[in-house]
Every structure is written in C-alpha cells, then in structure tokens.
Backbone of each chain as nested JSON, in Angstrom:
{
  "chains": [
    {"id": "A", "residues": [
      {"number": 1, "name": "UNK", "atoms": {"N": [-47.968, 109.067, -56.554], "CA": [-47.972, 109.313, -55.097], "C": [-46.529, 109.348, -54.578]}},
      {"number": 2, "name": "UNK", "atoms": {"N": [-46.202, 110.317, -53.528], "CA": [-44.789, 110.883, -53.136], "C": [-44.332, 110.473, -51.871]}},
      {"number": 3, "name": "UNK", "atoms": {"N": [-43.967, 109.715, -51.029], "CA": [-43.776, 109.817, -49.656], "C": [-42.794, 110.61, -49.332]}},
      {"number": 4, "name": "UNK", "atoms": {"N": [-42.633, 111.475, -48.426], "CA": [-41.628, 112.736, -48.266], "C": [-41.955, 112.363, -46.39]}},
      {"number": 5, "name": "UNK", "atoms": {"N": [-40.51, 112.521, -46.156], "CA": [-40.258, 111.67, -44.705], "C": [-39.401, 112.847, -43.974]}},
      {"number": 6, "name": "UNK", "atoms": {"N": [-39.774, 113.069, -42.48], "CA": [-38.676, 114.163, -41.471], "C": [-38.774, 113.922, -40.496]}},
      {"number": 7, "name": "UNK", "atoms": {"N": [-38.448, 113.823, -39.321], "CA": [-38.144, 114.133, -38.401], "C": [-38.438, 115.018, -37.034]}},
      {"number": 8, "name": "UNK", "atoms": {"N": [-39.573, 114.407, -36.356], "CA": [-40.369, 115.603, -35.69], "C": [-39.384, 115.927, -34.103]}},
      {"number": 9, "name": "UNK", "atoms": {"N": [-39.486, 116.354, -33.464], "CA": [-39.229, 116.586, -32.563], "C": [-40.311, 116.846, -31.048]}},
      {"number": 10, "name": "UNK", "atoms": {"N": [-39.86, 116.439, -29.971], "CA": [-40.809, 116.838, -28.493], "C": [-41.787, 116.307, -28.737]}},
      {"number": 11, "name": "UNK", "atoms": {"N": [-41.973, 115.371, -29.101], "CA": [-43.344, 114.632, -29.148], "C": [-43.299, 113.814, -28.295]}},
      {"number": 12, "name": "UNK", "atoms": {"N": [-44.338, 113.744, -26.94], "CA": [-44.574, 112.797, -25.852], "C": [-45.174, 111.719, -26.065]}},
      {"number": 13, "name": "UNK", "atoms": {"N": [-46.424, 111.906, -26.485], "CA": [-47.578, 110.865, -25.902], "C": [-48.618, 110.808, -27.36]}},
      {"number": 14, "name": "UNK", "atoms": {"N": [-49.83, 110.233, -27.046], "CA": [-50.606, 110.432, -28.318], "C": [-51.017, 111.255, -28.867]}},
      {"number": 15, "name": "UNK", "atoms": {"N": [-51.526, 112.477, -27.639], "CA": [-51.695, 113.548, -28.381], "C": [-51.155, 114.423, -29.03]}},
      {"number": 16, "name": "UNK", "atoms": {"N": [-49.682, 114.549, -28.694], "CA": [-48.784, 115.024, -29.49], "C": [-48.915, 114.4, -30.886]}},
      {"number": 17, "name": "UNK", "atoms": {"N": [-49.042, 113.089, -31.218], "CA": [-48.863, 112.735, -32.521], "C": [-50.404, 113.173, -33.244]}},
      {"number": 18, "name": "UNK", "atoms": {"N": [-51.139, 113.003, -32.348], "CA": [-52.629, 113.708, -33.008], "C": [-52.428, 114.912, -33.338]}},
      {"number": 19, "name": "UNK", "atoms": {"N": [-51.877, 115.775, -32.883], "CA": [-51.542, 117.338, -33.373], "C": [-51.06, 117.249, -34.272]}},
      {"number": 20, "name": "UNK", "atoms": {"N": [-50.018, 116.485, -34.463], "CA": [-49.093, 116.819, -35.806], "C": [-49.531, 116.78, -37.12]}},
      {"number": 21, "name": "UNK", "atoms": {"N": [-50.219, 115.125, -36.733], "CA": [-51.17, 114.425, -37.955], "C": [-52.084, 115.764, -38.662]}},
      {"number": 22, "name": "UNK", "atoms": {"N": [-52.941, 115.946, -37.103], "CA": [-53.847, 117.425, -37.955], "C": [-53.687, 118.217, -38.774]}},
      {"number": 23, "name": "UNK", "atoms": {"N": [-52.109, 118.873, -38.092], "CA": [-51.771, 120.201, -38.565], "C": [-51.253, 119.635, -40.519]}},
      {"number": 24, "name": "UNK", "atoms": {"N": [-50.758, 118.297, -40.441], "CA": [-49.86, 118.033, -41.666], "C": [-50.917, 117.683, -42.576]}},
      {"number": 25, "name": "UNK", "atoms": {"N": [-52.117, 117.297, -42.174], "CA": [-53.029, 116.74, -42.809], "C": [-53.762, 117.54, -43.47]}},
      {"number": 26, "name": "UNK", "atoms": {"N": [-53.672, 119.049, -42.842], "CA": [-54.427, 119.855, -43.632], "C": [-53.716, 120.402, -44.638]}},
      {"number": 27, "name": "UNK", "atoms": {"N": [-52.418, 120.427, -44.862], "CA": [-51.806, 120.685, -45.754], "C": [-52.459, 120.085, -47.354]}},
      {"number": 28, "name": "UNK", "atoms": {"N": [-52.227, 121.09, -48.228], "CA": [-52.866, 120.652, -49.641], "C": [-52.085, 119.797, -50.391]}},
      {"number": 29, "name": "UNK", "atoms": {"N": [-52.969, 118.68, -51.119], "CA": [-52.308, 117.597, -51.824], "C": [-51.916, 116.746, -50.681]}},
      {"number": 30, "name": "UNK", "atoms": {"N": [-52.156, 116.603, -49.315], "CA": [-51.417, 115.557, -48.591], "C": [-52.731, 114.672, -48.256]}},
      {"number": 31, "name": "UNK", "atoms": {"N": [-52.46, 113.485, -48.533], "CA": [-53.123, 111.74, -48.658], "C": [-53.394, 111.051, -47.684]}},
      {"number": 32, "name": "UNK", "atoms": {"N": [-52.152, 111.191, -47.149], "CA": [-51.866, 110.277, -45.825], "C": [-51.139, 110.959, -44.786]}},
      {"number": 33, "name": "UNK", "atoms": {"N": [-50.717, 110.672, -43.544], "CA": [-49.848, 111.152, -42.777], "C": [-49.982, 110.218, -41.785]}},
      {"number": 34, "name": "UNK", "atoms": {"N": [-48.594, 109.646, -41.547], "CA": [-48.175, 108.688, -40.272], "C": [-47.225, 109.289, -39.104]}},
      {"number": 35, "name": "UNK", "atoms": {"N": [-46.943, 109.029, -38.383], "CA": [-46.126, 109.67, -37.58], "C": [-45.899, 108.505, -36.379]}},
      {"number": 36, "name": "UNK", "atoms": {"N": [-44.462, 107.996, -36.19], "CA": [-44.19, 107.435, -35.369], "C": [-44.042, 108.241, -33.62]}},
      {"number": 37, "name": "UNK", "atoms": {"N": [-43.985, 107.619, -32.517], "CA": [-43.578, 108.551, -31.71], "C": [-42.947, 108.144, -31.701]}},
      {"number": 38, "name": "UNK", "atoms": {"N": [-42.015, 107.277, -30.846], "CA": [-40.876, 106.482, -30.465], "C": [-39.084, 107.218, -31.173]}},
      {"number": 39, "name": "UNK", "atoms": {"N": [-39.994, 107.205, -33.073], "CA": [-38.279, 107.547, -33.521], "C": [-38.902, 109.245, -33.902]}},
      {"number": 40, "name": "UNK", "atoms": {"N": [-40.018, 109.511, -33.72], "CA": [-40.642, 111.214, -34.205], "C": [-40.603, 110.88, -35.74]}},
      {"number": 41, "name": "UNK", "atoms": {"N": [-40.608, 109.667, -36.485], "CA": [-41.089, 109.907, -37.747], "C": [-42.15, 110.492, -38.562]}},
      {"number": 42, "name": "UNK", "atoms": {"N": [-41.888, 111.107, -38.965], "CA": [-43.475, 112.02, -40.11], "C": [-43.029, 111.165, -41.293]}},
      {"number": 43, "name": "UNK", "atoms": {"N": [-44.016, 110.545, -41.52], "CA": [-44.207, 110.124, -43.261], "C": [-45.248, 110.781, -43.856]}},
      {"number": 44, "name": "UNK", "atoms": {"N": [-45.373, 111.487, -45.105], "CA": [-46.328, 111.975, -45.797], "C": [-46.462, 111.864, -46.945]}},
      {"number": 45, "name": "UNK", "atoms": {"N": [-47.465, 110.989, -47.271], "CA": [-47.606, 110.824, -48.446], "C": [-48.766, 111.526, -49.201]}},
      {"number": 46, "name": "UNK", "atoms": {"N": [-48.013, 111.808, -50.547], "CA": [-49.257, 113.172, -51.217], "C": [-49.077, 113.124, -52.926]}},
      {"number": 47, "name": "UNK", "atoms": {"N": [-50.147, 113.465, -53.66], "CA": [-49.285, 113.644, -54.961], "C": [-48.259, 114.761, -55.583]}},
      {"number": 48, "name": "UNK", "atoms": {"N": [-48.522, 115.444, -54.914], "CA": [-47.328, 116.383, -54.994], "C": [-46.917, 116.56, -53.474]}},
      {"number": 49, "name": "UNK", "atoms": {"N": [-46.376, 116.552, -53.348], "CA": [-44.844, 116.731, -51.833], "C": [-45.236, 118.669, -51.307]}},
      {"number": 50, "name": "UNK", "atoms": {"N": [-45.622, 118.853, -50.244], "CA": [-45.475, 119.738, -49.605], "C": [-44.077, 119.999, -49.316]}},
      {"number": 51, "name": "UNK", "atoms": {"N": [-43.774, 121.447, -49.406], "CA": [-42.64, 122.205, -49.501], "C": [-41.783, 122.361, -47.988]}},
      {"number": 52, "name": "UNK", "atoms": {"N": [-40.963, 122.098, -47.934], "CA": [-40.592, 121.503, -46.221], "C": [-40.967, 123.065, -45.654]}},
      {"number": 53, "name": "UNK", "atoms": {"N": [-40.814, 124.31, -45.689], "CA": [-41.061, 125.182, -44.888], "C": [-42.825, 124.801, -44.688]}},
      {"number": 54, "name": "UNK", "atoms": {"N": [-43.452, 124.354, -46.036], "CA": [-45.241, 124.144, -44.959], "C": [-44.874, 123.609, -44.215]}},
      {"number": 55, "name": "UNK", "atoms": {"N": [-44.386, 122.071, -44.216], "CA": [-44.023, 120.797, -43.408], "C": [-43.992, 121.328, -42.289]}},
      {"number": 56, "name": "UNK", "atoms": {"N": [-42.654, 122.609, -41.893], "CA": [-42.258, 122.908, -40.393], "C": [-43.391, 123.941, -40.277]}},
      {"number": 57, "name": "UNK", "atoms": {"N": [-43.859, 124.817, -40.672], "CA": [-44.638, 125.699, -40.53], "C": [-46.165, 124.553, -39.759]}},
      {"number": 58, "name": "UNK", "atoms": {"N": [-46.438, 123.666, -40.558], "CA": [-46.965, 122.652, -39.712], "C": [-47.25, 122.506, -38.932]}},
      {"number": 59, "name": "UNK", "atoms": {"N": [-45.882, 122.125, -38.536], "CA": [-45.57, 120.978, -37.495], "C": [-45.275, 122.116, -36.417]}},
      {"number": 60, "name": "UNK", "atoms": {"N": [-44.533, 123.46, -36.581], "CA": [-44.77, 124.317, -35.421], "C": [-45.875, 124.663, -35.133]}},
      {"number": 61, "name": "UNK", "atoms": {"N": [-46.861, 124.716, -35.828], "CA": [-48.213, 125.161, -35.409], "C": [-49.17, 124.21, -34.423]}},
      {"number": 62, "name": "UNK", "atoms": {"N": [-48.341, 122.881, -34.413], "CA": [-48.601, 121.788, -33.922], "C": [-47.928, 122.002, -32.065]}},
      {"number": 63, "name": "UNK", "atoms": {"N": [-47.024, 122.865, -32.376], "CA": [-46.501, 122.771, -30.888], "C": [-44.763, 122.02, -31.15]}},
      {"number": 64, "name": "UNK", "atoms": {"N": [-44.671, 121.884, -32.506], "CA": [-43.212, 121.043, -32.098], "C": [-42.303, 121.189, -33.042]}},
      {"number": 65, "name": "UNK", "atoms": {"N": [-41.233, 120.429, -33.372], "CA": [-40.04, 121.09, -34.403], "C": [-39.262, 120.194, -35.03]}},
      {"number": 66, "name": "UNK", "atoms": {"N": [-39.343, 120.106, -36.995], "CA": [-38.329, 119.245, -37.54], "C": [-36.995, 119.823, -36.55]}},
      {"number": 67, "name": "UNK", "atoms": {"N": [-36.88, 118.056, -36.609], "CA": [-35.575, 118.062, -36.451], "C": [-34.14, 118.136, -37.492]}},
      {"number": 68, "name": "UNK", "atoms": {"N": [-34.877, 117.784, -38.848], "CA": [-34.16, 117.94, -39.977], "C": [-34.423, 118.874, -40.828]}},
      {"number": 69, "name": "UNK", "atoms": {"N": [-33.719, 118.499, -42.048], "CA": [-34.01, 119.635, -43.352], "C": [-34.05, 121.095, -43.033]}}
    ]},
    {"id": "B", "residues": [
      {"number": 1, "name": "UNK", "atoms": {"N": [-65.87, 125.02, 1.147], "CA": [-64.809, 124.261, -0.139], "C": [-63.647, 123.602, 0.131]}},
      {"number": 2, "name": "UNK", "atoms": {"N": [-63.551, 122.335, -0.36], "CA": [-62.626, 121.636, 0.424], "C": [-61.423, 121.182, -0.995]}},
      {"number": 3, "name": "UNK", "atoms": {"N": [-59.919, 121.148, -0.468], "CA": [-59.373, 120.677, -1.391], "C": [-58.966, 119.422, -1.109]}},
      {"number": 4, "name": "UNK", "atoms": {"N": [-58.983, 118.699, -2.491], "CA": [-58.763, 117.304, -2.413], "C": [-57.11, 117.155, -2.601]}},
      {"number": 5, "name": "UNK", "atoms": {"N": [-55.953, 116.183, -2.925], "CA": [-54.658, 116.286, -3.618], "C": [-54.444, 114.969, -3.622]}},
      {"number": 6, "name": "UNK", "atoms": {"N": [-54.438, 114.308, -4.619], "CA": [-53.674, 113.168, -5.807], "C": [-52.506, 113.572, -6.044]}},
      {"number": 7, "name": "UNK", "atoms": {"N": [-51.53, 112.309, -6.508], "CA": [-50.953, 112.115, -7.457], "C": [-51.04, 111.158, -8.759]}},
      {"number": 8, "name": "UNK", "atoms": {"N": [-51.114, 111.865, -10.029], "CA": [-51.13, 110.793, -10.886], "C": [-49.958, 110.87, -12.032]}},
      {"number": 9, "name": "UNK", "atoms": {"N": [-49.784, 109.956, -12.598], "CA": [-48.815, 109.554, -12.72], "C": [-48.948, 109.135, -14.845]}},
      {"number": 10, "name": "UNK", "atoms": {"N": [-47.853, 109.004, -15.854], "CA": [-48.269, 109.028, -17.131], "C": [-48.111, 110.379, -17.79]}},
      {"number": 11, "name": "UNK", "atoms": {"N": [-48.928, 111.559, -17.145], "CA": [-48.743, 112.542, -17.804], "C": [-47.155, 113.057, -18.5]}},
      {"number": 12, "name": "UNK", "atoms": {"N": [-47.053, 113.326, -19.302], "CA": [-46.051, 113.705, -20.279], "C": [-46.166, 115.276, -20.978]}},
      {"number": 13, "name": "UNK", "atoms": {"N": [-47.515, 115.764, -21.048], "CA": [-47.145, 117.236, -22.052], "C": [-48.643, 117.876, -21.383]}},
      {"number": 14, "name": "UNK", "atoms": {"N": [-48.882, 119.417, -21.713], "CA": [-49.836, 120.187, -21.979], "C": [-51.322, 119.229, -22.498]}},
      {"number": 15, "name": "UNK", "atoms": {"N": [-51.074, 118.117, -23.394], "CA": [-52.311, 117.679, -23.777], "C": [-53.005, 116.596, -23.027]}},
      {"number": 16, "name": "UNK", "atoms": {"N": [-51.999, 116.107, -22.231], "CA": [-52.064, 115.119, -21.087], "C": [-53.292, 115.942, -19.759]}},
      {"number": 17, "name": "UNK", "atoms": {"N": [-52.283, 116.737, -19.734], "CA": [-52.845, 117.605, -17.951], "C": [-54.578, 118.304, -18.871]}},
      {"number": 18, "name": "UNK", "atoms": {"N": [-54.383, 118.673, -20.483], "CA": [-55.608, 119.087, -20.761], "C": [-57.016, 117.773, -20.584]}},
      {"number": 19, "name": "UNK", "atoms": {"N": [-56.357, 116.813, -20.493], "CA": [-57.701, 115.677, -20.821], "C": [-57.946, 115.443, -19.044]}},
      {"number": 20, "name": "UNK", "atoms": {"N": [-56.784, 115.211, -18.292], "CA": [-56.943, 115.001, -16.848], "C": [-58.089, 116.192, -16.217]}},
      {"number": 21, "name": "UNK", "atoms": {"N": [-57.694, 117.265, -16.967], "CA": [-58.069, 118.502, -15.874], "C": [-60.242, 118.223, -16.691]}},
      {"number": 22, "name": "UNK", "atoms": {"N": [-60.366, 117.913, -17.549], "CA": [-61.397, 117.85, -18.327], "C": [-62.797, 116.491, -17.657]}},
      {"number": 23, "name": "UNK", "atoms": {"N": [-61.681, 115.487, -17.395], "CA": [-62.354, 114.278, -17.011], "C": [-62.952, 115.045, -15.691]}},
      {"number": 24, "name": "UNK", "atoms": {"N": [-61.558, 114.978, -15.019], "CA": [-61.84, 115.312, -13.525], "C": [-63.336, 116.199, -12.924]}},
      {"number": 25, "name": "UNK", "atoms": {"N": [-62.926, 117.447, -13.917], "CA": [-64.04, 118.717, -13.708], "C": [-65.001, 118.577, -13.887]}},
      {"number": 26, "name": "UNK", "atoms": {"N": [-65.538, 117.493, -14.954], "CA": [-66.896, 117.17, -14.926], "C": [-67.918, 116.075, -14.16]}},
      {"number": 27, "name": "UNK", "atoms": {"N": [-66.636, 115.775, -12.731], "CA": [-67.357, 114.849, -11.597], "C": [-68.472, 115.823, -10.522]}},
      {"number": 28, "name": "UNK", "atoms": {"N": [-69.24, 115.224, -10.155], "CA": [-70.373, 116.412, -9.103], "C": [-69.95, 117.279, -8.449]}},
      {"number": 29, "name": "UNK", "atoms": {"N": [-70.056, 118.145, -8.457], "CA": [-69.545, 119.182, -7.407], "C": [-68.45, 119.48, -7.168]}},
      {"number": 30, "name": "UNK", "atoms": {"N": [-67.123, 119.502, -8.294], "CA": [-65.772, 119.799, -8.868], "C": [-66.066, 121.336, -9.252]}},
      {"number": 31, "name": "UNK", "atoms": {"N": [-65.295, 122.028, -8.354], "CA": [-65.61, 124.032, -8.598], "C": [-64.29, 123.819, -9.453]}},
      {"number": 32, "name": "UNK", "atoms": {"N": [-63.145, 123.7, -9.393], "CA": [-61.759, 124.033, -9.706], "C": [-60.899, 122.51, -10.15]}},
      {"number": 33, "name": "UNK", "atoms": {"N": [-60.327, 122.064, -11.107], "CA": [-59.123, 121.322, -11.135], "C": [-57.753, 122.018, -11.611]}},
      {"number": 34, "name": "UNK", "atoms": {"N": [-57.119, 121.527, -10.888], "CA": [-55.706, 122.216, -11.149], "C": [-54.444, 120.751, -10.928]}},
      {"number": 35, "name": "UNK", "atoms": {"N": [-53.938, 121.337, -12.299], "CA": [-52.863, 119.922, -12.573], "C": [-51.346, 120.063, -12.445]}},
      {"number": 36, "name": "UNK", "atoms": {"N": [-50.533, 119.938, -11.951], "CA": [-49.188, 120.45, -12.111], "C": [-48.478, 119.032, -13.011]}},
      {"number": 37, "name": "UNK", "atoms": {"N": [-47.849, 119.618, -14.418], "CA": [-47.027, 118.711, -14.68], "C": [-46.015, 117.639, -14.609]}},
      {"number": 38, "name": "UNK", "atoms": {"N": [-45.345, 118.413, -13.799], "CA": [-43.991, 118.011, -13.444], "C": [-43.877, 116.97, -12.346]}},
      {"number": 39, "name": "UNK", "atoms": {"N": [-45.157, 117.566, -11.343], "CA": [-44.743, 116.413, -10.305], "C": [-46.126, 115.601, -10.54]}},
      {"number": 40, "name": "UNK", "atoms": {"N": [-47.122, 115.753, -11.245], "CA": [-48.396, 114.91, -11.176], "C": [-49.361, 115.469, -10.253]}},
      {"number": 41, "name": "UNK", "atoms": {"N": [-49.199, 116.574, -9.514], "CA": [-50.271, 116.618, -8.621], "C": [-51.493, 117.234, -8.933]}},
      {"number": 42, "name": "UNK", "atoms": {"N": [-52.195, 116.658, -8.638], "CA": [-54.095, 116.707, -9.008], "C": [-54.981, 117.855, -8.03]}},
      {"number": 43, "name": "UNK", "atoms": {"N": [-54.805, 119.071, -8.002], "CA": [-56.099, 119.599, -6.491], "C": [-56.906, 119.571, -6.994]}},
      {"number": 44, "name": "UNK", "atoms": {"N": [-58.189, 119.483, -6.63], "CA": [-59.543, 119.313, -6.704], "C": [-60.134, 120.304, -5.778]}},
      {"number": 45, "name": "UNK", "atoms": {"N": [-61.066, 121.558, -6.058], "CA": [-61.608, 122.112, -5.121], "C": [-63.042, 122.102, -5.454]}},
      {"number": 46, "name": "UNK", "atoms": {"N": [-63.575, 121.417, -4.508], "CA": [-65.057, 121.217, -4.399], "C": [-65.878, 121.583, -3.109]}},
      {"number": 47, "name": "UNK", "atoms": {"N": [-67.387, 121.847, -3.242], "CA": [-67.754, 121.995, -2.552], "C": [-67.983, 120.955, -1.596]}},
      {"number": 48, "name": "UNK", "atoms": {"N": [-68.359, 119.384, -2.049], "CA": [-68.326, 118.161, -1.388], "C": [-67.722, 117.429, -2.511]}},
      {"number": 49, "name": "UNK", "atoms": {"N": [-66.181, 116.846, -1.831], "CA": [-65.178, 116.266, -2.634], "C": [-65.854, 114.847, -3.212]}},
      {"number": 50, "name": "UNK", "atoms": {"N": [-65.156, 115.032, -4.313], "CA": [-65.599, 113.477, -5.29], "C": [-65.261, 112.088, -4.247]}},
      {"number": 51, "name": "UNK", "atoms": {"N": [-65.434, 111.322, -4.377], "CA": [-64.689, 109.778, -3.471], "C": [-63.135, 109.3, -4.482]}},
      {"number": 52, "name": "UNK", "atoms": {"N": [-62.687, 109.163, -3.689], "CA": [-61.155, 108.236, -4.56], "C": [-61.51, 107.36, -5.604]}},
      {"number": 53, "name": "UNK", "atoms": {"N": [-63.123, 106.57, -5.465], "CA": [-62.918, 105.453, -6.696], "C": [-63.462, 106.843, -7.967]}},
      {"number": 54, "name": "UNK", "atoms": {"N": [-64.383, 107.966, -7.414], "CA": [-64.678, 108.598, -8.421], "C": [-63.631, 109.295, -9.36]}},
      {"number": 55, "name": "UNK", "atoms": {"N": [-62.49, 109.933, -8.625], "CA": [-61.44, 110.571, -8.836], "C": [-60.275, 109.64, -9.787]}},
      {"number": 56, "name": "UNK", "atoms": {"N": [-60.626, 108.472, -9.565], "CA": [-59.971, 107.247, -10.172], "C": [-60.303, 106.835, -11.294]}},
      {"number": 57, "name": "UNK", "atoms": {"N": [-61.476, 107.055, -11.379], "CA": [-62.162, 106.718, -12.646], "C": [-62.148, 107.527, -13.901]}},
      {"number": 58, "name": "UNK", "atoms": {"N": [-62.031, 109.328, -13.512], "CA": [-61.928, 110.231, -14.141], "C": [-60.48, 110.183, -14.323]}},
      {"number": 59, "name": "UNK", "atoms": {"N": [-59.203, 109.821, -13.881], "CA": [-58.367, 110.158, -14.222], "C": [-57.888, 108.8, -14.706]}},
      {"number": 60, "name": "UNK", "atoms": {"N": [-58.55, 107.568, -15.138], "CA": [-58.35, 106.363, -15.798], "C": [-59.108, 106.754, -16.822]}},
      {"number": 61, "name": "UNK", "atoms": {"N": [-60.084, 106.688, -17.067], "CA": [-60.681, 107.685, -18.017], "C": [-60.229, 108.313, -19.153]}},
      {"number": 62, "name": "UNK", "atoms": {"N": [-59.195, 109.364, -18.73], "CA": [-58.288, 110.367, -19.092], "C": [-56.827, 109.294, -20.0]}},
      {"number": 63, "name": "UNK", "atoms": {"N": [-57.059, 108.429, -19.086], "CA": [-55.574, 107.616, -20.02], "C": [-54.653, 107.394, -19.196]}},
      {"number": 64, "name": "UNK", "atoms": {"N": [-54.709, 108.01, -17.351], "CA": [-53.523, 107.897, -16.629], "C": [-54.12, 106.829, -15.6]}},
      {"number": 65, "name": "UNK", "atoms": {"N": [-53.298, 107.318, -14.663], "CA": [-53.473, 105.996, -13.555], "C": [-52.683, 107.237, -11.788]}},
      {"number": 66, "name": "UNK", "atoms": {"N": [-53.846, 107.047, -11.213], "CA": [-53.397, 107.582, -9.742], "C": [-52.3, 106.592, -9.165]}},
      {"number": 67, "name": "UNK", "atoms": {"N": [-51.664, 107.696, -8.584], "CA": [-50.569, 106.563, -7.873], "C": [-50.476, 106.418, -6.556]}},
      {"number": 68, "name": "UNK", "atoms": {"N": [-51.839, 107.635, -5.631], "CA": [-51.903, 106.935, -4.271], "C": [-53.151, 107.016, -3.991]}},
      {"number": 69, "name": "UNK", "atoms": {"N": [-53.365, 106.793, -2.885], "CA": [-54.864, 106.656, -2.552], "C": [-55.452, 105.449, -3.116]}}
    ]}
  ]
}
C-alpha cells in the first residue's frame, strides 16, 4: 500500500472536500482518500499510486486545483 | 407573490448556496429561491411566504445560520 500526498487548492467548506474525495476515489487502485481542508491536504492511499495528471485531472473535475507537482 | 429577503450567513462556495437554495424550496408554497453568494442574501418568492422560524429551520437545516430576523 502507497500513500501519495498533494496539495489541493479553493477548497471552502465540506462540500468541497466531499467532491474531491469522490472524484479521487473513483480513480483505479485508490483505497482510501483523506483530504484535509484547513492545509488542502489530499492523502491517497492505493496499491499502486495514481499518476499525478489523473490526480489533477481529478481533482479539476472536482471544481479545484493541485497546488503542487 | 410576495418576496421574502434574509440574510444568511456561513456560506462559502457554489455547494453551500446549492444545499440553502434546496432546503429552502421545499418549504409550502416556495415558487422561487434565489441565493446570492457574496453577500448572503436569501429571496424567497412565494405565493404565501414561509414564517421566519420556518425559513430558519430550512436554512439551519442546510448547515448555515440566518443572521437577521
């Protein structure tokens, strides 16, 4: 199991973090997904690591934007 | 048809004003809700307006909190 960690961006409130979760969650091979709001942490843990363009591809589909990588 | 106008207060994004405008609309005789982000304001156009504790309830409900009335 892999934890692979970034940086979300514009995330307000809960539902913002509910979007993200969704969008990252459907990603293949992914286990878990946490997401802080406060610091915009994404943690994802999976057995194989999603490829950071899914990650942002994601997370834009979510409405919002790594801030890293 | 009469319009009602709140302010409430909490909202932060698009998914915020989506749950407010949702609670609200499904009180008796709610034709129209309309939410503005930025400043919080709530219209309500009904044929016979909801009461303040009803309007209160739907938008506690929702996760926010009115800030007059």
């Amino acid at each position: 199991m892999t934890q692979s960690v970034y940086t979300v961006t514009g995330m307000t409130c809960g539902h913002c973090v509910t979007s993200v979760t969704e969008e990252v969650s459907a990603l293949d091979g992914v286990q878990h997904v946490d997401v802080d709001l406060p610091t915009g942490t994404l943690t994802i843990t999976s057995d194989t690591p999603p490829t950071t363009d899914d990650v942002r591809a994601a997370v834009t589909e979510a409405g919002y934007e790594l801030a890293n990588a």
